[in-house]
N, CA, C and O atoms as CSV, one atom per row, in Angstrom:
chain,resi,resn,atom,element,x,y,z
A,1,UNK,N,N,3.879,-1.255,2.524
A,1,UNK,CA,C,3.251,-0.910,3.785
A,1,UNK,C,C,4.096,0.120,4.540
A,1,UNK,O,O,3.700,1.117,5.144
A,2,UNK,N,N,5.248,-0.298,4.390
A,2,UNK,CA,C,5.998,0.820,5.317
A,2,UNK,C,C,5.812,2.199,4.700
A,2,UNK,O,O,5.121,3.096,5.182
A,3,UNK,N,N,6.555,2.258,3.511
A,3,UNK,CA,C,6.201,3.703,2.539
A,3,UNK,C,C,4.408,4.183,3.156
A,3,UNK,O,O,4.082,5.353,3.358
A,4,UNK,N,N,3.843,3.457,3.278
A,4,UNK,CA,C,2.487,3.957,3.431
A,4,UNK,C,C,2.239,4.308,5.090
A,4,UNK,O,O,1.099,4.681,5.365
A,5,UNK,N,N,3.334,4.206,6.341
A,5,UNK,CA,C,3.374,4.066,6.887
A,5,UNK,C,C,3.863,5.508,7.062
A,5,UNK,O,O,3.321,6.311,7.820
A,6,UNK,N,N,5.026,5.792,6.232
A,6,UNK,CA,C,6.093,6.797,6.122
A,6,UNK,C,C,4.972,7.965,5.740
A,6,UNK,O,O,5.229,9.100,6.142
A,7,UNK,N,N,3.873,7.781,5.066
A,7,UNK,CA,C,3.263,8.822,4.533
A,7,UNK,C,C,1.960,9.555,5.644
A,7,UNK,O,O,1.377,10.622,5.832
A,8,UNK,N,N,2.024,8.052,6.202
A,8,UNK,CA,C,1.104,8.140,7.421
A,8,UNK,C,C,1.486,9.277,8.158
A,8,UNK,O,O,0.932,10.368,8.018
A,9,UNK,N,N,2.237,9.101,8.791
A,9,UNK,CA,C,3.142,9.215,10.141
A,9,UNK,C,C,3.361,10.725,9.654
A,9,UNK,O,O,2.996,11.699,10.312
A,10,UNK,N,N,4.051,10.793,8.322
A,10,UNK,CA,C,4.341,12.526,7.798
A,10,UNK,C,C,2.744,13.624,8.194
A,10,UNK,O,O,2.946,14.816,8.426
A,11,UNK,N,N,2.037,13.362,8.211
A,11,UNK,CA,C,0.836,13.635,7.888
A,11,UNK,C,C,0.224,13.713,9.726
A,11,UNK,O,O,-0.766,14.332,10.117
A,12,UNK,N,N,0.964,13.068,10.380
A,12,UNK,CA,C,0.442,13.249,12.213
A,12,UNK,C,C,-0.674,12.239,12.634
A,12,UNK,O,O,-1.515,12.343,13.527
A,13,UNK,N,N,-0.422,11.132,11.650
A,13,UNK,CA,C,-1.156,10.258,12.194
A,13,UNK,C,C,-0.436,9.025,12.951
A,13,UNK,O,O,0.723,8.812,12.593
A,14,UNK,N,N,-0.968,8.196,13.941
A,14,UNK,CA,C,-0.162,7.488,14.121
A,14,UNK,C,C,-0.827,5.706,13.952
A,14,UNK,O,O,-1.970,5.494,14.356
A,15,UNK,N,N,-0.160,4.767,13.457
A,15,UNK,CA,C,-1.055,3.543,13.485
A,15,UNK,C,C,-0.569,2.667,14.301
A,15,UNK,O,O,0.522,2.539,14.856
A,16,UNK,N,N,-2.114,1.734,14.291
A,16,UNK,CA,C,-2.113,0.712,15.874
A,16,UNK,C,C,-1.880,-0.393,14.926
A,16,UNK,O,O,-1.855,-0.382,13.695
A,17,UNK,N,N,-1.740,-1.208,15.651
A,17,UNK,CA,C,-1.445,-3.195,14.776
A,17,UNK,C,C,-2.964,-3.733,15.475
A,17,UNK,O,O,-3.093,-4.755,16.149
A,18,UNK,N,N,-4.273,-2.560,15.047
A,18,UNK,CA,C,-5.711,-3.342,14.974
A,18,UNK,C,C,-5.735,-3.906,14.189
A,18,UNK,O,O,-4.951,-3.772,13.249
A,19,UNK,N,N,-7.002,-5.108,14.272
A,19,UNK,CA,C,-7.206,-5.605,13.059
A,19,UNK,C,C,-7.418,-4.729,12.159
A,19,UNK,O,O,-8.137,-3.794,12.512
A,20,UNK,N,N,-6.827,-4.714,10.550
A,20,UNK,CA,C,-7.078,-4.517,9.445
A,20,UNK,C,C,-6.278,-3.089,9.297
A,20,UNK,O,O,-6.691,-2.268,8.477
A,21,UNK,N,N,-5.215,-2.831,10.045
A,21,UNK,CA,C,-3.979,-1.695,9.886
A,21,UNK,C,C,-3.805,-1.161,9.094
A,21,UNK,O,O,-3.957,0.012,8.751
A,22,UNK,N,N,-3.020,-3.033,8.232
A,22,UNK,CA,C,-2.386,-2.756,6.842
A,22,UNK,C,C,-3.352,-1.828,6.323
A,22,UNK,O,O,-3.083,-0.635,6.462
A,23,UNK,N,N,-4.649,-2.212,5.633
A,23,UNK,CA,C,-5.686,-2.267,4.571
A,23,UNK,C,C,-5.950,-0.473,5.118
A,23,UNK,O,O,-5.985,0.431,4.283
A,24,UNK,N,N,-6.127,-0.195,6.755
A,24,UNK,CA,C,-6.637,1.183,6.512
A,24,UNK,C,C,-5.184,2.330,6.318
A,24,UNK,O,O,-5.184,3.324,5.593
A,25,UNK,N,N,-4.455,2.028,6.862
A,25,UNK,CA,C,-2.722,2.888,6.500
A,25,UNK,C,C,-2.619,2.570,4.682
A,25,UNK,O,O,-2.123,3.478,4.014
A,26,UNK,N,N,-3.089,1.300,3.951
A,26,UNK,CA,C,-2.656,1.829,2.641
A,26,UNK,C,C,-4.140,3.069,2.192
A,26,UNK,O,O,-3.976,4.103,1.546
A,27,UNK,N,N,-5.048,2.738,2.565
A,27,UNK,CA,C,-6.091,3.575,2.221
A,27,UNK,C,C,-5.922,4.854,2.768
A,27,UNK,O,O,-6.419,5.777,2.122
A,28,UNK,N,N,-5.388,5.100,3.715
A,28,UNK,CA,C,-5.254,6.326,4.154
A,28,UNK,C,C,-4.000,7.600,3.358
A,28,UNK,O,O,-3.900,8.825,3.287
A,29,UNK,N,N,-3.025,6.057,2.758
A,29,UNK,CA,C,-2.224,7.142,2.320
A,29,UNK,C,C,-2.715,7.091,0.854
A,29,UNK,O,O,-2.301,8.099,0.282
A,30,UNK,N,N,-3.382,6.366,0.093
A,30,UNK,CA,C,-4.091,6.601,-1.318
A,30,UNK,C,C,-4.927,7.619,-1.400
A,30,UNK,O,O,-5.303,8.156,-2.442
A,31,UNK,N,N,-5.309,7.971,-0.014
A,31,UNK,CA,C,-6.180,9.224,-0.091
A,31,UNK,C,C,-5.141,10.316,0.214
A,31,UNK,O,O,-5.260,11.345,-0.450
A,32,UNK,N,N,-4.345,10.272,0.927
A,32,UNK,CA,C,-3.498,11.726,0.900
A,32,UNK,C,C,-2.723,11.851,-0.318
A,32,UNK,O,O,-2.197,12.932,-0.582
A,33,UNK,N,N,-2.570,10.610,-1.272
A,33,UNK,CA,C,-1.823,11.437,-2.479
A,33,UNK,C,C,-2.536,11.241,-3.930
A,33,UNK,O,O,-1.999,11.099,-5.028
A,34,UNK,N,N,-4.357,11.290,-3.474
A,34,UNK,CA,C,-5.306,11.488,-4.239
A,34,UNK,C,C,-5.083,10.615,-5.466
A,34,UNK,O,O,-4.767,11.092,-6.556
A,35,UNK,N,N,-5.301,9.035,-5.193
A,35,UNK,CA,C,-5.115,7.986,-5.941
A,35,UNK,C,C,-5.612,7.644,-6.683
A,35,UNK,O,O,-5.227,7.173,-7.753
A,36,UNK,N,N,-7.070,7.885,-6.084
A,36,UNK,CA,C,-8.106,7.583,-6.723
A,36,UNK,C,C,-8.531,5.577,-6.093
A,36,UNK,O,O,-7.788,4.762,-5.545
A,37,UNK,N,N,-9.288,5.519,-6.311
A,37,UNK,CA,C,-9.915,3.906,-5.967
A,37,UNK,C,C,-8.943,2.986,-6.785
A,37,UNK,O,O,-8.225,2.079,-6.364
A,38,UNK,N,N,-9.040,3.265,-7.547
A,38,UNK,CA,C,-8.000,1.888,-8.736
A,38,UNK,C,C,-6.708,1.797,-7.967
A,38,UNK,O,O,-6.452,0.601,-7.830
A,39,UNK,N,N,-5.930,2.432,-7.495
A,39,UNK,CA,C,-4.436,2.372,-6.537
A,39,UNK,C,C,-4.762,1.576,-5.597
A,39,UNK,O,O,-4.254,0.460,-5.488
A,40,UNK,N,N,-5.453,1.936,-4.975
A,40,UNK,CA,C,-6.036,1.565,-3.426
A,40,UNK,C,C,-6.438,-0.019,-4.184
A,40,UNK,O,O,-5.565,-0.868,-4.003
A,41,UNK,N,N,-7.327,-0.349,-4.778
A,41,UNK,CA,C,-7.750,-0.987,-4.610
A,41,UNK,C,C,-6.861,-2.071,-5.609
A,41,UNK,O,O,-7.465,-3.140,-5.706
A,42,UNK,N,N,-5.729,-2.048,-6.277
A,42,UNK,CA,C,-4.863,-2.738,-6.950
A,42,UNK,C,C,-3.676,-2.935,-5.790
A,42,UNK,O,O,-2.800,-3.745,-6.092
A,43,UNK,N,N,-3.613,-2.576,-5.089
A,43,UNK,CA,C,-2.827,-3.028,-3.662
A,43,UNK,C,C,-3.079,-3.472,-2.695
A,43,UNK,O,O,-2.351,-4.135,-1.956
A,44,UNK,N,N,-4.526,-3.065,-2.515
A,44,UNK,CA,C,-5.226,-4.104,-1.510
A,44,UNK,C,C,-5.556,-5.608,-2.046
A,44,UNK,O,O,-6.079,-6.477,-1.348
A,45,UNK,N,N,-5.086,-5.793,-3.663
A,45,UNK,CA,C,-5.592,-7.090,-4.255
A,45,UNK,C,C,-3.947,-7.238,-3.802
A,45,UNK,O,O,-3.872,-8.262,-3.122
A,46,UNK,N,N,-2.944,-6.759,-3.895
A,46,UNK,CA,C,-1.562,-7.314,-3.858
A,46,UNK,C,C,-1.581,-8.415,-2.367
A,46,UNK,O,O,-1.309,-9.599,-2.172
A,47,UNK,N,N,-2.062,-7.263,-1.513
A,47,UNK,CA,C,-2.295,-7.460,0.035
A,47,UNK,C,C,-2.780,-8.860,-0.038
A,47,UNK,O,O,-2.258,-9.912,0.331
A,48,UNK,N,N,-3.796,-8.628,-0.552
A,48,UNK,CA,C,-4.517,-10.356,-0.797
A,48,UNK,C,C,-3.858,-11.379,-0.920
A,48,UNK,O,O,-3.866,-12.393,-0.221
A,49,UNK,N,N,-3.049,-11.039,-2.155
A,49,UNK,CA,C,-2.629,-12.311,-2.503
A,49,UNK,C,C,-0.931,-12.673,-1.766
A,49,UNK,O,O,-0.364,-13.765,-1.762
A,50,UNK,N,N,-0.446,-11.414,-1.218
A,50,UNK,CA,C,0.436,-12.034,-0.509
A,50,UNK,C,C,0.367,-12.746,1.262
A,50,UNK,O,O,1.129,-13.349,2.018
A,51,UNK,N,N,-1.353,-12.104,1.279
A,51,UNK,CA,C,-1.539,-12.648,2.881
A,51,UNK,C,C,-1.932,-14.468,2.260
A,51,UNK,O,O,-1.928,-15.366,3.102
A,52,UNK,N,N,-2.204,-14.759,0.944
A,52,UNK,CA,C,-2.295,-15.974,0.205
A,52,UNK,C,C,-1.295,-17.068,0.855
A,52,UNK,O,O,-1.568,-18.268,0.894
A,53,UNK,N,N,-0.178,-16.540,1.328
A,53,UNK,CA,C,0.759,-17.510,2.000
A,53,UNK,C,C,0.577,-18.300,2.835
A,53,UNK,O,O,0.911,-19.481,2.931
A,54,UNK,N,N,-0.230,-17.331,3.769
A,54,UNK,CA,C,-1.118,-18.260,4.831
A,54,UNK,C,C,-1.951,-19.322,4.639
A,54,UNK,O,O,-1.987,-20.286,5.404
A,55,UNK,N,N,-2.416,-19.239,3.962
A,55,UNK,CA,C,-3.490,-20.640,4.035
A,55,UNK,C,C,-2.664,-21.480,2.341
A,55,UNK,O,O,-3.341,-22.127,1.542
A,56,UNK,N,N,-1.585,-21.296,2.226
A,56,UNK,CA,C,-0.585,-21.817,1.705
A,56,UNK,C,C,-0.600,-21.851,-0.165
A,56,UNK,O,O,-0.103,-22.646,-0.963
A,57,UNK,N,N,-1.250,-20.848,-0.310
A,57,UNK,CA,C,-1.136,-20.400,-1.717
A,57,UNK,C,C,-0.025,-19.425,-2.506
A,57,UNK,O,O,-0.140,-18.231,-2.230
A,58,UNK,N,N,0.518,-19.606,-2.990
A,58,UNK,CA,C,1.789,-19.120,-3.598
A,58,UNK,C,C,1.711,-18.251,-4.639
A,58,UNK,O,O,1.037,-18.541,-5.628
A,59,UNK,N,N,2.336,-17.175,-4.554
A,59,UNK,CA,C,1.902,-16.136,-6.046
A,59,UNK,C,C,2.220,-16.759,-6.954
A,59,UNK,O,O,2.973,-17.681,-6.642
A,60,UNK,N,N,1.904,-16.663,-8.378
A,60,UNK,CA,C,2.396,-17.597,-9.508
A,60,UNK,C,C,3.122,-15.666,-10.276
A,60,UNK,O,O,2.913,-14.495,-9.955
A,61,UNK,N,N,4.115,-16.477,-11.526
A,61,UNK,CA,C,4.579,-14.866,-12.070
A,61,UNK,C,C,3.287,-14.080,-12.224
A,61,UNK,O,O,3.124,-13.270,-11.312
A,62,UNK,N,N,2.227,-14.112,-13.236
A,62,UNK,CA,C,1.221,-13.108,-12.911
A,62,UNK,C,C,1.231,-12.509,-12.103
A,62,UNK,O,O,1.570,-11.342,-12.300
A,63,UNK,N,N,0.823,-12.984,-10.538
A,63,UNK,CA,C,0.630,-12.070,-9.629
A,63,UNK,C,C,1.716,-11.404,-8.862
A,63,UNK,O,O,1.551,-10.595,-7.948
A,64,UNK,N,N,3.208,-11.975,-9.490
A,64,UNK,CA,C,4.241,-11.147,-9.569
A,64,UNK,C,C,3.775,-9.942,-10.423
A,64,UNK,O,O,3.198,-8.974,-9.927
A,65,UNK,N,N,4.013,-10.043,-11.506
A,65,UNK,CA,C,3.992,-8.802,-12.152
A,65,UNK,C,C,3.003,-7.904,-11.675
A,65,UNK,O,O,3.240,-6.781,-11.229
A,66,UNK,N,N,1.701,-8.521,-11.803
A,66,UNK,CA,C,0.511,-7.297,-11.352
A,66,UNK,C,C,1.239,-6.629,-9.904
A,66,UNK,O,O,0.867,-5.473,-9.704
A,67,UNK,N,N,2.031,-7.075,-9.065
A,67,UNK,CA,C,2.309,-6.382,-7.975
A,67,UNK,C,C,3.104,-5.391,-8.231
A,67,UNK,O,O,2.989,-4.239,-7.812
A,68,UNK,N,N,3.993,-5.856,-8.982
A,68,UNK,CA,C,5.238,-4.901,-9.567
A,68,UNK,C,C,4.513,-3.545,-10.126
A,68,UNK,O,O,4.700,-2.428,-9.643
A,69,UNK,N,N,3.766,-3.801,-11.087
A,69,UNK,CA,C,3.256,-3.110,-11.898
A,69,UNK,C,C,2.377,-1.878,-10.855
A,69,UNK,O,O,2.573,-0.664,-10.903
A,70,UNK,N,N,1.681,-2.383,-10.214
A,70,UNK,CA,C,0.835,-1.549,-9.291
A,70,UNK,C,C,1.818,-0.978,-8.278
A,70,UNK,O,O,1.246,-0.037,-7.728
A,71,UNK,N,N,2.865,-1.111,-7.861
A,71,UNK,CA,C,3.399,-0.704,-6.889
A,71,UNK,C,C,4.207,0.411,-7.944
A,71,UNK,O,O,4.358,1.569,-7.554
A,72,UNK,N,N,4.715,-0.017,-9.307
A,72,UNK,CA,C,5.650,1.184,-9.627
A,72,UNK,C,C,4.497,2.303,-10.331
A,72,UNK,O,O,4.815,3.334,-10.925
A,73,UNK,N,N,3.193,1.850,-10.115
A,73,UNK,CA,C,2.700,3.422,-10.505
A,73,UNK,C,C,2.228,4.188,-8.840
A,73,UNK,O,O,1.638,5.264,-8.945
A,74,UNK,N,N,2.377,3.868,-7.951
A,74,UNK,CA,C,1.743,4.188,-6.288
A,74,UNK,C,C,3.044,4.447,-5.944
A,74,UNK,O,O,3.090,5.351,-5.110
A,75,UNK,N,N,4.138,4.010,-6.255
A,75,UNK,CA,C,5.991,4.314,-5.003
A,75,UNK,C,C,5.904,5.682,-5.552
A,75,UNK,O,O,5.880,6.543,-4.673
A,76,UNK,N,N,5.848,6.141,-6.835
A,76,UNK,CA,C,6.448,7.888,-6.535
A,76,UNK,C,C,5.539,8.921,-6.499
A,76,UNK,O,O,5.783,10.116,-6.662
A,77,UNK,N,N,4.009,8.165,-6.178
A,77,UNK,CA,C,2.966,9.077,-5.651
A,77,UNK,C,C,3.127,9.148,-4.362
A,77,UNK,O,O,3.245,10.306,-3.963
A,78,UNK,N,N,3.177,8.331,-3.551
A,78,UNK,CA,C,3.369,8.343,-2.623
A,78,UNK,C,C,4.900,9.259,-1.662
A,78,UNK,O,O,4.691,10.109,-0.796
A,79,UNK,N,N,6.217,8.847,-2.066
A,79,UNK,CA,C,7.388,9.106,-2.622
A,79,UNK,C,C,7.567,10.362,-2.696
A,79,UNK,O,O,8.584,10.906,-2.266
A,80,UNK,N,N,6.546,11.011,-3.281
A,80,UNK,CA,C,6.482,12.429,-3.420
A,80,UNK,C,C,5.547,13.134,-2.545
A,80,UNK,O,O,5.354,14.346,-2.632
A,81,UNK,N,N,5.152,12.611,-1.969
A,81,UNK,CA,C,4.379,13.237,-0.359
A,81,UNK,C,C,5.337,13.679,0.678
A,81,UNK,O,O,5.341,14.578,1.519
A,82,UNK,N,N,6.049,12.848,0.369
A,82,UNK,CA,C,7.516,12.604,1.867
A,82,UNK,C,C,8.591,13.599,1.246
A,82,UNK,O,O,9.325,14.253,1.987
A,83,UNK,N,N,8.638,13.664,0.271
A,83,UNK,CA,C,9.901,14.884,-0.119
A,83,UNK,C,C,9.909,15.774,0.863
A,83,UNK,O,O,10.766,15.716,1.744
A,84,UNK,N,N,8.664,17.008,0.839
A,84,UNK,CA,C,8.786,17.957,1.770
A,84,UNK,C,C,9.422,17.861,3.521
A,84,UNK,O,O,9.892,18.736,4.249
A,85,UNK,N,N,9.200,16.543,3.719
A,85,UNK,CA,C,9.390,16.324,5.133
A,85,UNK,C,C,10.790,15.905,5.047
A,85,UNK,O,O,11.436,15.760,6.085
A,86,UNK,N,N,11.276,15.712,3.979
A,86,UNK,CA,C,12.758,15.144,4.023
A,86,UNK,C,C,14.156,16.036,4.509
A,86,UNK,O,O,15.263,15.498,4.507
């Protein structure tokens, strides 16, 4: 979220803590580093299952890995948006 935050913010946008932030700041930055739907939408399942805590469901390893996995193909798309501003 933050990285997606970082990509936000590079870009002159700024975000509110409305409902559903997270979900539009990761969508917003899947679209600035042309993700395509499958990114977006393999992190918004991460999102899911770690807001899962709340009503007291626990990731099992699976949904470890699928997070891992989806996040290390989205960190240096993203990652690489922010270079220039660095």
């Amino acid at each position: 979220f933050n990285l997606c935050l970082a990509v936000v913010a590079a870009h002159g946008w700024r975000v509110s803590s409305s409902d559903g932030h997270h979900a539009q700041t990761l969508e917003a930055a899947c679209a600035y580093a042309n993700t395509g739907n499958r990114a977006f939408d393999d992190m918004d399942a991460v999102r899911d299952l770690r807001n899962g805590q709340y009503d007291g469901v626990a990731p099992d390893a699976a949904d470890v890995d699928f997070a891992q996995a989806s996040l290390k193909h989205l960190y240096p798309l993203l990652l690489g948006l922010l270079k220039p501003h660095l």
